[in-house]
C-alpha positions in Angstrom: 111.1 76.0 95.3 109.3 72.7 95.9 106.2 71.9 94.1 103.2 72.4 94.9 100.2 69.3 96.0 98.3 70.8 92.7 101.5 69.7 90.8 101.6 66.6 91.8 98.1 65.5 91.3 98.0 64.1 88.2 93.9 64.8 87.6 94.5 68.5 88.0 98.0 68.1 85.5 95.3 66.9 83.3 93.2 69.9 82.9 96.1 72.3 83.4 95.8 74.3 80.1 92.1 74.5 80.3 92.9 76.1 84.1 95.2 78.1 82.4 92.8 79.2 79.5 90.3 80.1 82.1 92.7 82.0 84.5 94.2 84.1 81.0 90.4 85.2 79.9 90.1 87.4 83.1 93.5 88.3 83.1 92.9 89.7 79.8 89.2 91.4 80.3 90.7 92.8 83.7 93.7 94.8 82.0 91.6 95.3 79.1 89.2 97.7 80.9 92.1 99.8 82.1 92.5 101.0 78.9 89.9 100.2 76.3 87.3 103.2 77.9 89.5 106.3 76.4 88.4 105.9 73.5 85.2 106.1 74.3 85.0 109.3 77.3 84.3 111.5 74.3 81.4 109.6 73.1 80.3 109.0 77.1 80.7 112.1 77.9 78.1 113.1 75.3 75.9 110.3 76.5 75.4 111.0 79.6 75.9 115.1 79.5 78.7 115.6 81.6 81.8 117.5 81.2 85.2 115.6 79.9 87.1 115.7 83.1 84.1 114.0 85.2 83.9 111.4 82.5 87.5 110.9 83.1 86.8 109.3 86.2 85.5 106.2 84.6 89.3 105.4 83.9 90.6 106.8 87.3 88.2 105.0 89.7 89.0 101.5 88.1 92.6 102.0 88.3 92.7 103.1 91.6 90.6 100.6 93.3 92.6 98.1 91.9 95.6 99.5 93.3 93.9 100.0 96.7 93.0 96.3 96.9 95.5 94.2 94.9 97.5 93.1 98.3 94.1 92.4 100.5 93.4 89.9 97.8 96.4 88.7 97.7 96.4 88.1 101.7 93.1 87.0 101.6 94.2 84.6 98.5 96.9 82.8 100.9 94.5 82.7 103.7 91.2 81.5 102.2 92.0 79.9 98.9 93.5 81.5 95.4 91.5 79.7 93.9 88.0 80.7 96.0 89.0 84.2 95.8 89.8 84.2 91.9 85.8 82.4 91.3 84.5 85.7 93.3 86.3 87.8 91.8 85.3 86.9 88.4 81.8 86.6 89.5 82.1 90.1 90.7 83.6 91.9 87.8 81.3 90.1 85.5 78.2 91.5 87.5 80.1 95.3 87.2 80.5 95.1 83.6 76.9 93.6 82.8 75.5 97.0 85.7 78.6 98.9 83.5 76.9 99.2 80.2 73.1 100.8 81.1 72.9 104.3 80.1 71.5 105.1 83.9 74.0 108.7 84.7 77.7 109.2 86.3 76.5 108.1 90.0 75.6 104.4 88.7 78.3 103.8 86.2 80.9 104.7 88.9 79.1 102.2 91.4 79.4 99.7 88.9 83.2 100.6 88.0 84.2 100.4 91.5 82.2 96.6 91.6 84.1 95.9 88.4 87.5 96.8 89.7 86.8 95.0 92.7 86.6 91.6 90.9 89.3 92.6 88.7 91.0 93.1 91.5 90.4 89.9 93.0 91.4 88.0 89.9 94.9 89.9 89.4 96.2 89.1 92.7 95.4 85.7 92.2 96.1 84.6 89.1 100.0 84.6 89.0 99.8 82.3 91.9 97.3 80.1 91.3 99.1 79.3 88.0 102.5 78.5 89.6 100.5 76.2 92.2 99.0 74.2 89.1 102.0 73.9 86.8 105.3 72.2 87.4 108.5 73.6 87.7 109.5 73.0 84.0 106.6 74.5 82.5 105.7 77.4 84.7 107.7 80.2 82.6 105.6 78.5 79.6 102.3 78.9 81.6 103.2 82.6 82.9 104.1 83.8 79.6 100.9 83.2 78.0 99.4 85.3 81.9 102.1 87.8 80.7 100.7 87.8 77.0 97.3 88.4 77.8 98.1 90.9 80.7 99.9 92.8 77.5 96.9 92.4 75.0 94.4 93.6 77.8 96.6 96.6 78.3 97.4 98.2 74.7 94.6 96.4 72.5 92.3 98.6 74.1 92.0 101.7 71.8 92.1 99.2 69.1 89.0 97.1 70.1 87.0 99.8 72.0 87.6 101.8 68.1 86.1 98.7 66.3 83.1 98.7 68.5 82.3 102.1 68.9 81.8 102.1 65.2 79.2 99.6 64.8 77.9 99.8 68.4 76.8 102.0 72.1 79.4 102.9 74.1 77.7 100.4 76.7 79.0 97.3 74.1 82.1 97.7 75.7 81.9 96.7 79.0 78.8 94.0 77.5 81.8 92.0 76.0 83.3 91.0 79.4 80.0 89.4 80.1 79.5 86.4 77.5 83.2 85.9 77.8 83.1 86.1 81.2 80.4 83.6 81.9 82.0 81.1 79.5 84.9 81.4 81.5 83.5 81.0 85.0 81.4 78.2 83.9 85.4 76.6 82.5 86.7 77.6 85.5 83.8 76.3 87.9 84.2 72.8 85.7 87.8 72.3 85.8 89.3 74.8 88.6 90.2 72.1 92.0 89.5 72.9 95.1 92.2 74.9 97.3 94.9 73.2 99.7 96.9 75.7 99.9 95.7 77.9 102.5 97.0 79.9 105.8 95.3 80.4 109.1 97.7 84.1 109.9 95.1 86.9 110.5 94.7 89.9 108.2 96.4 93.1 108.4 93.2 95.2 108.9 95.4 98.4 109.6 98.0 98.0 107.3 95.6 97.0 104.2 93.2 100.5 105.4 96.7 102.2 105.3 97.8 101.0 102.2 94.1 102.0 100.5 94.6 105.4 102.1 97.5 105.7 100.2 96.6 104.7 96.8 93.3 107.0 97.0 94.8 110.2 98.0 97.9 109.7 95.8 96.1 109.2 93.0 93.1 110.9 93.5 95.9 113.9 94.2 97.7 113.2 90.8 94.4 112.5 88.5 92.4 115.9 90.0 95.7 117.9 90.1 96.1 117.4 86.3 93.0 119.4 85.7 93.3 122.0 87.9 97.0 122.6 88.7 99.4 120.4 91.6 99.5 123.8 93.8 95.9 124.0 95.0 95.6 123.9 98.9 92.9 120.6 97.8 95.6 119.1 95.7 98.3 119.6 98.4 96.4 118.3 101.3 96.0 115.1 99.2 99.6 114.5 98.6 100.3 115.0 102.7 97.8 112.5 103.9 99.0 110.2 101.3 102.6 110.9 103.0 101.4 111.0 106.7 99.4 107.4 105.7 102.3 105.9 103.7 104.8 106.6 106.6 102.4 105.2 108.8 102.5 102.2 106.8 106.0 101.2 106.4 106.3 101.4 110.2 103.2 99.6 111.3 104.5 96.8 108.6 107.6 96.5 110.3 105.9 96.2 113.8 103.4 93.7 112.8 104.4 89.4 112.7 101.4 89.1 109.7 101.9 92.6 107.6 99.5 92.9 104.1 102.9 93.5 102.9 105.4 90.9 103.1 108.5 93.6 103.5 110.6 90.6 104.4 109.9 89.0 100.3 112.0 92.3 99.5 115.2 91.0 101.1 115.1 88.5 97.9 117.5 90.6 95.8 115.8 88.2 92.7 112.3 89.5 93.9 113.0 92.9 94.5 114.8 93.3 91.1 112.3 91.9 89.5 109.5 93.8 90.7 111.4 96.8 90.0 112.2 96.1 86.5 108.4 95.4 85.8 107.4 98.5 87.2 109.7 100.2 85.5 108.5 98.7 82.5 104.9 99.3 82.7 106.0 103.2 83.1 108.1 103.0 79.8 104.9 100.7 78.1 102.9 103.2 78.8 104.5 106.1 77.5 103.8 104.8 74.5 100.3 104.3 75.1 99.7 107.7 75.9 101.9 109.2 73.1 101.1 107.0 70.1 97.8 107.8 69.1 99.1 111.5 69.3 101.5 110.9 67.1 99.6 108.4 64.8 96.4 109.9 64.8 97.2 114.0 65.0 100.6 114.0 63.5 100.5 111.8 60.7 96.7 112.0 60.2 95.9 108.0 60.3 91.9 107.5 61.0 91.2 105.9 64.7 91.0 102.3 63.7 94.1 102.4 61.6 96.1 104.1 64.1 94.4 101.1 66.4 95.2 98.7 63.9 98.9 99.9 64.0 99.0 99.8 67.8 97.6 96.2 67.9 101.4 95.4 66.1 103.0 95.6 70.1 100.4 92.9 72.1 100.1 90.3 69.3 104.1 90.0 68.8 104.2 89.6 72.2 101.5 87.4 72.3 103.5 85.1 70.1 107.3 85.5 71.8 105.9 85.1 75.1 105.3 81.5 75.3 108.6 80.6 73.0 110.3 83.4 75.9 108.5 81.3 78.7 109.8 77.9 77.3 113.2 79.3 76.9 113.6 80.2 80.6 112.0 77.0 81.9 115.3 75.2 80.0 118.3 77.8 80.2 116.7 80.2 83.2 115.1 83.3 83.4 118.0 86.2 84.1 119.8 86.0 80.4 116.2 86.3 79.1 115.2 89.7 80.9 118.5 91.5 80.4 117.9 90.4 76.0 114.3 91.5 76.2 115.2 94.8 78.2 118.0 95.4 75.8 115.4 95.4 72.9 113.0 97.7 74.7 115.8 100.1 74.8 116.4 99.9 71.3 112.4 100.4 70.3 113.0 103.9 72.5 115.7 105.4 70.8 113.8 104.4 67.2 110.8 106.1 68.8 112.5 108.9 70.0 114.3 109.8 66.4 110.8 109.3 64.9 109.6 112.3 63.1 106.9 114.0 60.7 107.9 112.0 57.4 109.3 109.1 59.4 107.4 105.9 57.3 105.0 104.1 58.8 106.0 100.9 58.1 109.4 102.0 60.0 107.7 103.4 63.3 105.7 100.0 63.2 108.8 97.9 63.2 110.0 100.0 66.5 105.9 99.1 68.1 107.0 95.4 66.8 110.3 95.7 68.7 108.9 96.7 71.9 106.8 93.5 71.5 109.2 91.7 71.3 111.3 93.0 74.3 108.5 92.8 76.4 107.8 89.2 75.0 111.4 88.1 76.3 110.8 89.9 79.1 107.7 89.5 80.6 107.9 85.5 81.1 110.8 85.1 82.7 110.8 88.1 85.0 107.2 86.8 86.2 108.9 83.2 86.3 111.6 84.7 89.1 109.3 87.0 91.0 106.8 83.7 91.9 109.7 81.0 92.1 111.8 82.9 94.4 108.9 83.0 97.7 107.6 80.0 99.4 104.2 78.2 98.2 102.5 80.4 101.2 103.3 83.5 100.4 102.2 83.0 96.4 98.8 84.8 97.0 101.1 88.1 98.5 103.7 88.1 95.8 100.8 87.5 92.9 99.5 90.7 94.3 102.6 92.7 94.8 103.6 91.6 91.0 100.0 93.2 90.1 100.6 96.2 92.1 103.9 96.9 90.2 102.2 96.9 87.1 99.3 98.5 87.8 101.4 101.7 89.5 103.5 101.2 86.6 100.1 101.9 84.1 98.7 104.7 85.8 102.3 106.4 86.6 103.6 106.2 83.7 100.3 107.6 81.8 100.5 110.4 84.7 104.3 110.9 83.9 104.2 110.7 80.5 101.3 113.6 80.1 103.3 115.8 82.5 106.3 115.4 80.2 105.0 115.7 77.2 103.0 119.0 77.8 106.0 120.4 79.9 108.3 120.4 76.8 105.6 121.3 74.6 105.3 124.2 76.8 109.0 124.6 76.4 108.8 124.2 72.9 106.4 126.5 72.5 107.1 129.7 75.1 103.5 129.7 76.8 101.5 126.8 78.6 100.2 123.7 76.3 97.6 121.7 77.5 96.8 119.5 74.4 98.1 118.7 70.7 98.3 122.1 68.3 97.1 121.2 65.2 98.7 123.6 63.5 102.0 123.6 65.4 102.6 119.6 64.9 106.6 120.2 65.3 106.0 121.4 69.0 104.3 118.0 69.5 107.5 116.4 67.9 109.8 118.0 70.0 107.9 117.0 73.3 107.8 113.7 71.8 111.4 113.5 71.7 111.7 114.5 75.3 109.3 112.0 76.7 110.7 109.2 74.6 114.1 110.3 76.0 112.4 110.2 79.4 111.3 106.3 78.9 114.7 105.5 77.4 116.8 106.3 80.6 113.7 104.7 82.6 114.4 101.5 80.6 118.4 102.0 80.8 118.1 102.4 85.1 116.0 98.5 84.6 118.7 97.4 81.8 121.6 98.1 83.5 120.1 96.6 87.2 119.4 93.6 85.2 122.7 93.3 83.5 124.3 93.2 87.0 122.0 90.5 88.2 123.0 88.5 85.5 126.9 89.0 86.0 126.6 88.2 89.7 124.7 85.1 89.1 127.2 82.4 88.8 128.4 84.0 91.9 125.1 83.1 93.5 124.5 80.0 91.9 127.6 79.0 93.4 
């Protein structure tokens, strides 16, 4: 892949951390609002008198906007400027989680969410490719380690955080972070962030991106709702079937169009696709353990909230640390040995978590969160590094968006999968229907536990063993 004009210009090379620090900030308040409200629905839902399962949709509505709009932005990114379309959306998503934090009932702090996601949206699809515009080639799997670092601390420190300031502070305090941070970043950004060259004049794919939306809504919508009140309501059903009438519409409309929302054709990349899969994949397996460890932490061994967020905060900041060393690696030797190592190691960190039991030590099950750390750390980098080297400088914006999309899909199916699991074999486990831990039955919880880790392990096998083969064939291809 040739460089870029933005790494060739040797004023913007000279800012090119400070971009990078800018770009990582929103990266990491984006992912982190995915995750850090959960531990807070009990206390919102209190707040603002509403029953659990509406407060719920404070974390469903985020997550599914994003997925509705992460390939628009990314269209709109190649077309009108990465760059432009990352300042918005950071504007945007500041303005959200300032409107985010007033105590003003459901109705507003929805509106808000859905303004917040929107910017976050923006940012995500962006920020991948706006990175591998700015760096050279022989530090880009440096500079998208650090994105993939943050993208991890965002996603898991949640509990952790939202814990630390629920107990000093509102609910609202939460989303009032993002905004100091936020504006010190935009303000970096609007200093040291150069104007965009890199731009297309192909129209937008109006039908395919209200298609694609379609999809995401009623899928998820379908999945999130059916949770509460069973998969085989008529509601629930009808869902799922426009989601499959809209998604078949899709694929062919993107086949028939010369300027899809979906670049199909990036797929034919066996290095793309792969890659894409595997981080998927990943973000599944990830969060199984997000939705099982405080479970097991907090219920089943009896550790308060913070320390169980304390222990959780062991996976982001090892991977905060191998990332870059993982990134710097692959810019010397390559990316493929790297994500086969680090998948390897996630594998291992399942089978430790799925032999974990009631008098299992703690220090033990924290050296299996360390280990998927560090998996994810040699992963994370280098898989990233492949999925935006392998496509041309113009399609950057479209395969930043579609390496978001497979991580956000990743998040919210693998939280949806995991519950389903878990409370199937704890169902199993028990002989009637289980809905939620049994505090005085914490061996049924084990048992599904075992299950669901068993569940994540094959997951993580399926991207091991694609992986391993990629790297097998690749002298092949590199001859």
């Amino acid at each position: 892949m040739k460089q870029s004009a933005f790494a060739a210009d040797p004023q913007i090379q000279k800012h090119r951390w400070w971009i990078l620090v800018a770009v990582c900030l929103f990266t990491f308040m984006s992912t982190l609002d995915g995750s850090i409200v959960n531990i807070a629905l009990p206390v919102m839902s209190k707040s603002l008198a509403i029953p659990m399962n509406q407060a719920e949709w404070v974390v469903s509505i985020y997550l599914i906007v994003i997925c509705a709009l992460l390939l628009l932005f990314g269209k709109l990114g190649d077309k009108y400027g990465k760059i432009r379309i990352f300042k918005v959306g950071s504007l945007f998503f500041i303005i959200g989680s300032l409107l985010c934090g007033f105590n003003s009932g459901l109705a507003m702090l929805l509106g808000a969410r859905v303004l917040q996601a929107v910017g976050a949206a923006m940012t995500m699809s962006t920020n991948n490719g706006i990175i591998t515009e700015v760096f050279p080639f022989q530090e880009r799997g440096r500079a998208l380690g650090m994105i993939g670092s943050f993208v991890a601390l965002g996603s898991i420190a949640g509990p952790g955080i939202g814990g630390l300031i629920l107990a000093h502070l509102s609910w609202g305090y939460i989303f009032w972070i993002n905004v100091p941070v936020g504006i010190i970043a935009l303000i970096l950004g609007q200093a040291i962030l150069p104007k965009d060259v890199t731009t297309t004049d192909s129209p937008i794919d109006k039908l395919g991106a209200g298609l694609f939306a379609i999809v995401m809504v009623t899928l998820f919508a379908g999945v999130f709702v059916g949770q509460e009140i069973g998969f085989t309501k008529p509601a629930i059903l009808a869902l799922f079937a426009v989601a499959l009438v809209a998604i078949i519409g899709f694929v062919m409309w993107e086949l028939r169009i010369e300027q899809p929302i979906l670049a199909l054709h990036l797929f034919k990349n066996s290095r793309f696709s792969i890659s894409i899969l595997c981080a998927f994949l990943i973000f599944v397996v990830n969060f199984f353990f997000n939705v099982i460890s405080p479970f097991y932490l907090e219920n089943a061994r009896g550790l308060a909230a913070n320390y169980a967020g304390y222990a959780l905060m062991t996976f982001p900041i090892v991977q905060v640390i191998v990332a870059p060393i993982a990134g710097s690696i692959s810019d010397k030797i390559g990316p493929e040995l790297l994500t086969f190592i680090g998948l390897v190691v996630i594998s291992i960190s399942q089978v430790g978590y799925l032999m974990s039991n009631l008098t299992t030590p703690l220090w033990l099950f924290m050296s299996f969160i360390g280990l998927v750390g560090l998996g994810n750390g040699i992963f994370q980098a280098p898989n990233n590094s492949i999925v935006m080297s392998s496509v041309a400088v113009k399609d950057l914006g479209v395969a930043g968006g579609i390496n978001a999309l497979a991580r956000e899909l990743g998040m919210v199916i693998g939280i949806s999968v995991a519950t389903t699991v878990l409370f199937s074999a704890m169902s199993q486990a028990a002989g009637y229907q289980v809905t939620a831990y049994l505090p005085a039955h914490p061996e049924i919880f084990i048992a599904g536990m075992r299950v669901a880790f068993s569940v994540a392990l094959v997951i993580c096998l399926i991207a091991t063993v694609i992986t391993g083969v990629r790297l097998l064939k690749r002298p092949t291809t590199a001859k």
